[in-house]
C-alpha positions as CSV (number, residue, x, y, z in Angstrom):
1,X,47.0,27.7,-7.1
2,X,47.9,31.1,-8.4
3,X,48.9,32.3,-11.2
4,X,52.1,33.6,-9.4
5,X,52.9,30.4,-8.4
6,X,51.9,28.6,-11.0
7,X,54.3,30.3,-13.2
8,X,56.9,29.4,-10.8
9,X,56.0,26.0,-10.7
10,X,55.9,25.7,-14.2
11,X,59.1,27.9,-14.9
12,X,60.7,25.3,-12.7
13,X,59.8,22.1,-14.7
14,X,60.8,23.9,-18.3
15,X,64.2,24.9,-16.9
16,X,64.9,21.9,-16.6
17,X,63.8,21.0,-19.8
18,X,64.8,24.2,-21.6
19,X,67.0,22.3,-23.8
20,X,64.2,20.7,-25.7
21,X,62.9,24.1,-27.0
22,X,65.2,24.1,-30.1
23,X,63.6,21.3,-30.9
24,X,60.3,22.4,-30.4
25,X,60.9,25.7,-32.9
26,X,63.2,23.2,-35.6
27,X,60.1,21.5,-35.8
28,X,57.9,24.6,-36.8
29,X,60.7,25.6,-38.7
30,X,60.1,22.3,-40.9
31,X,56.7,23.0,-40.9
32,X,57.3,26.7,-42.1
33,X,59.5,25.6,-44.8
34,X,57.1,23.7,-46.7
35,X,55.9,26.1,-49.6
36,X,59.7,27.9,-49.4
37,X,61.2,29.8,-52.6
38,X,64.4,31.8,-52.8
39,X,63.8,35.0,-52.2
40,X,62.6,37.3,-54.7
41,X,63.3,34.1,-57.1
42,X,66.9,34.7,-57.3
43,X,69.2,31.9,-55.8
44,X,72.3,34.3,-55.4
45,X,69.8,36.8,-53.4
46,X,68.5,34.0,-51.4
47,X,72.2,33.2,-50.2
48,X,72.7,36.6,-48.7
49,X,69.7,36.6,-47.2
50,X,71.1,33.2,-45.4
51,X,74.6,34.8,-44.4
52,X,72.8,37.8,-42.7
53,X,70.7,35.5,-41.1
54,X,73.5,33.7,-39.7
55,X,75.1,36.8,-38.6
56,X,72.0,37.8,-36.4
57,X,72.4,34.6,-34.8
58,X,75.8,35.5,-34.2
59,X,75.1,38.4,-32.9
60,X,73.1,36.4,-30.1
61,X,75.7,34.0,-29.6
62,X,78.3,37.2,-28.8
63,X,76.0,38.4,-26.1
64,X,75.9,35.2,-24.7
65,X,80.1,34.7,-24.8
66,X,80.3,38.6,-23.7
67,X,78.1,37.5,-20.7
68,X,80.3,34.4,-20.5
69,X,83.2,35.9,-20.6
70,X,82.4,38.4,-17.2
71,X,80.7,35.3,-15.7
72,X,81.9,33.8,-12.3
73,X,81.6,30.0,-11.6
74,X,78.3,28.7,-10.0
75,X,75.7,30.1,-12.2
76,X,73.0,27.9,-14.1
77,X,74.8,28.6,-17.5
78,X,73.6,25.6,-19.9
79,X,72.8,23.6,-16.4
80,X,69.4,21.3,-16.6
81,X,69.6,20.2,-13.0
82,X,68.5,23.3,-10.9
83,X,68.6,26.8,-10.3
84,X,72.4,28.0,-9.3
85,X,73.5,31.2,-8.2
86,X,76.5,31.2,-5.4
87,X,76.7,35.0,-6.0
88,X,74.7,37.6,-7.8
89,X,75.4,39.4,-10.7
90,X,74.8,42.9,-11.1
91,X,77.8,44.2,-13.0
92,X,78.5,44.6,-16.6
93,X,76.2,43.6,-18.9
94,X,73.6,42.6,-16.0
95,X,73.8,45.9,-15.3
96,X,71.7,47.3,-18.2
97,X,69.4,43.9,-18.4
98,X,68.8,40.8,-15.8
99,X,68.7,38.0,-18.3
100,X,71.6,38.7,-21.1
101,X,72.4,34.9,-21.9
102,X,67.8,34.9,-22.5
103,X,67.8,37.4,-24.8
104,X,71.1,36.0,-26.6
105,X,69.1,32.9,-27.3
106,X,66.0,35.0,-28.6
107,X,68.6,36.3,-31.2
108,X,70.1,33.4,-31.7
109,X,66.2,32.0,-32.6
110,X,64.9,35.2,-34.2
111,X,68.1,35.2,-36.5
112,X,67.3,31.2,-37.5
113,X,63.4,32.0,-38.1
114,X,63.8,35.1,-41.0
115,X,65.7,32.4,-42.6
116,X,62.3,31.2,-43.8
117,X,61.7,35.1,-45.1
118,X,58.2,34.2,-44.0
119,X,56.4,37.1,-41.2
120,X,54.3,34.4,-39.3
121,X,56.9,32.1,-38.8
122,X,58.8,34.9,-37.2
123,X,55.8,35.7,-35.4
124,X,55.4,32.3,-33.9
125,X,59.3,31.5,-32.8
126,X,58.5,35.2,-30.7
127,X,55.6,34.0,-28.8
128,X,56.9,30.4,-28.0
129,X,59.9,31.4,-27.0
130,X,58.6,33.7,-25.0
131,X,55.5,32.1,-23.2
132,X,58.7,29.3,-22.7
133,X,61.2,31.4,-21.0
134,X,58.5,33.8,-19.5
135,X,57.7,31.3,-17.3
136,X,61.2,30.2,-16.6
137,X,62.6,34.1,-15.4
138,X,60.0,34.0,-12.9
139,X,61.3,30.7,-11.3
140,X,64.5,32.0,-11.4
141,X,63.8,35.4,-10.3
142,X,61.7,33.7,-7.5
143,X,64.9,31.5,-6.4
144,X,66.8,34.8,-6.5
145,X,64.7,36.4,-4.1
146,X,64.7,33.9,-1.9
147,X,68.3,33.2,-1.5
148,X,69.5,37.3,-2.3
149,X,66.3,39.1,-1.0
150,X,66.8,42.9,-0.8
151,X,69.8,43.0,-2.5
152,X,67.8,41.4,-5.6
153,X,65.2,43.5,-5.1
154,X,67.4,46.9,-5.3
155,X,68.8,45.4,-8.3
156,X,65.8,44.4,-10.0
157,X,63.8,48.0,-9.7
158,X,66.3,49.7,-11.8
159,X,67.4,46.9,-14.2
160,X,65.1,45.8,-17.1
161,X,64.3,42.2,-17.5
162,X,64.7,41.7,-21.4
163,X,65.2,44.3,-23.1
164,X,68.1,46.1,-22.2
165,X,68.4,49.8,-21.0
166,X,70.8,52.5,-22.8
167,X,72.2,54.0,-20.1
168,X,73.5,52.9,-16.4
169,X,76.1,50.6,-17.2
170,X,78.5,49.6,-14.7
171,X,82.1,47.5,-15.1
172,X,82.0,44.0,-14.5
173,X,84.1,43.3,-11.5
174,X,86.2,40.6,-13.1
175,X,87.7,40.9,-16.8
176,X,86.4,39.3,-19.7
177,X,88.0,35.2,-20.5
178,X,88.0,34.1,-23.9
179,X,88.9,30.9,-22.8
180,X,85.9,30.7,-20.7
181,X,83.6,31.2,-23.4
182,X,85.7,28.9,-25.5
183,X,85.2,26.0,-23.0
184,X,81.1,26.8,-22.7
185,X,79.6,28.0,-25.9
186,X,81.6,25.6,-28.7
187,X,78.5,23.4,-28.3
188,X,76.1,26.9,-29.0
189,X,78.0,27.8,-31.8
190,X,78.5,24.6,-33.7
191,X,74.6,24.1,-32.6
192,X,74.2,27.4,-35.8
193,X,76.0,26.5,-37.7
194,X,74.7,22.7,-38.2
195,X,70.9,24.1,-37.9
196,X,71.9,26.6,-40.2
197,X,73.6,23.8,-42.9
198,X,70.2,21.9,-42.5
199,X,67.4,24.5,-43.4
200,X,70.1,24.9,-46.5
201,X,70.1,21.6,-47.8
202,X,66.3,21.2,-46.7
203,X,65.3,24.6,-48.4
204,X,67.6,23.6,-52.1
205,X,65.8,20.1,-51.7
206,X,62.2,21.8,-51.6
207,X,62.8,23.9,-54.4
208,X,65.1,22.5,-56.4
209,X,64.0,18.3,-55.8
210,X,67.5,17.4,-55.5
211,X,69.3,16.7,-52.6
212,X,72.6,19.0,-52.4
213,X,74.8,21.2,-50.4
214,X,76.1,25.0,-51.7
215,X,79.9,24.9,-51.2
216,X,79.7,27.4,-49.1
217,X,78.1,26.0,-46.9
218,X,79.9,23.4,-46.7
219,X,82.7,25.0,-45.9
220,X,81.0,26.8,-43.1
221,X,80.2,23.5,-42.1
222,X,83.6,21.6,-42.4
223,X,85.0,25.0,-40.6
224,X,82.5,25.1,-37.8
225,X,83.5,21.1,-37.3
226,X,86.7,21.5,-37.0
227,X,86.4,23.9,-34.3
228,X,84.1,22.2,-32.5
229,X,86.0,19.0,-32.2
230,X,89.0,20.8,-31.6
231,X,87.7,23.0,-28.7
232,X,85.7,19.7,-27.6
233,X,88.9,18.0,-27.5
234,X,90.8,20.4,-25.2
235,X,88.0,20.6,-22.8
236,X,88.1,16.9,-22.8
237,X,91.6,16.3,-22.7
238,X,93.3,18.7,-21.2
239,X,93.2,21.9,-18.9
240,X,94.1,24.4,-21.7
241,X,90.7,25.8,-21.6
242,X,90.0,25.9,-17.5
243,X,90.0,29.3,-15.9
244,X,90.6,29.9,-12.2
245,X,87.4,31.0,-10.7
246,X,85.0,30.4,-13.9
């Protein structure tokens, strides 16, 4: 077979098993976290360090809703099953990159591996992720061909796959739904904030022996809960959150 299409045929398998890579790098993470120490040995440091980790991640997560929020129905979004694409997007913020809601997860990760403020770990949640998603742009990029050909094509030779271009950007043909990325990304943002809660208590218990939870973080935690189950409960249980279209 070659390497072309073994890529595709492995790309293939780990989209629809993409969801277990979080577990995969939570695992390093673990493993990372083992000889851990506030940094610069200064507890109150260390905690700022942790809220501009978060934010990184959060900065990931808002490309993802940005992306969201533009996106029509009948794309793969958080879908396990199979590659979907009833149209093809080329406007907004795939106009300046082809895989936005990829490289909001990579932030998303990156931001949750400096909270280790260890170099390698870094280092290591940058290559997994990427020899994991690699593999999974060119199955997807291979179903877009098939089903878009030239069009794709056009689209691809001036648009960067990852890392996003500073110039060429073009308005996304339908405006931006907050209650679109409301409905799809509750799960991805309480998702931070509970891994986030974790390496906390697991990082106080390694240093400190003693199994305990900052207040603030627990209020981040009992906020992020809350509007989780909330925005759970009206995709649930009613049609507050359903869009026309999306």
């Amino acid at each position: 077979m070659a390497l072309k299409e073994e890529y595709i045929k492995s790309g293939n398998w780990l989209f629809k098993r993409r969801s277990y890579l979080p577990l995969i790098l939570l695992v390093i993470f673990i493993f990372g976290l083992k000889n851990y120490k506030y940094l610069g040995n200064n507890e109150a440091l260390d905690d700022y360090w942790e809220i501009f980790c978060l934010l990184v991640s959060f900065i990931g997560l808002g490309i993802r809703s940005y992306t969201i929020g533009h996106t029509p129905k009948g794309t793969s979004g958080r879908n396990t099953k199979g590659q979907v694409a009833e149209t093809l997007n080329t406007k907004g913020i795939y106009s300046v990159v082809r895989h936005p809601l990829y490289l909001g997860n990579f932030i998303i990760w990156f931001g949750i591996s400096l909270f280790a403020h260890s170099w390698w770990l870094s280092l290591i949640c940058i290559l997994v992720f990427w020899v994991y998603y690699e593999r999974i742009m060119f199955a997807e990029e291979n179903f877009l061909i098939k089903k878009f050909g030239k069009q794709y094509m056009d689209w691809a030779e001036k648009t960067p796959a990852f890392i996003p271009k500073l110039k060429g950007w073009e308005k996304s043909n339908l405006p931006f739904s907050f209650r679109n990325v409301l409905k799809r990304e509750y799960n991805g943002f309480f998702s931070i904030i509970v891994v986030f809660t974790f390496l906390e208590v697991l990082s106080d218990f390694i240093v400190n022996r003693k199994l305990e939870i900052d207040l603030m973080w627990l209020i981040i935690f009992g906020v992020g809960l809350i509007i989780f189950l909330t925005l759970r409960t009206l995709k649930k249980k009613t049609n507050i959150l359903s869009v026309k279209d999306r």
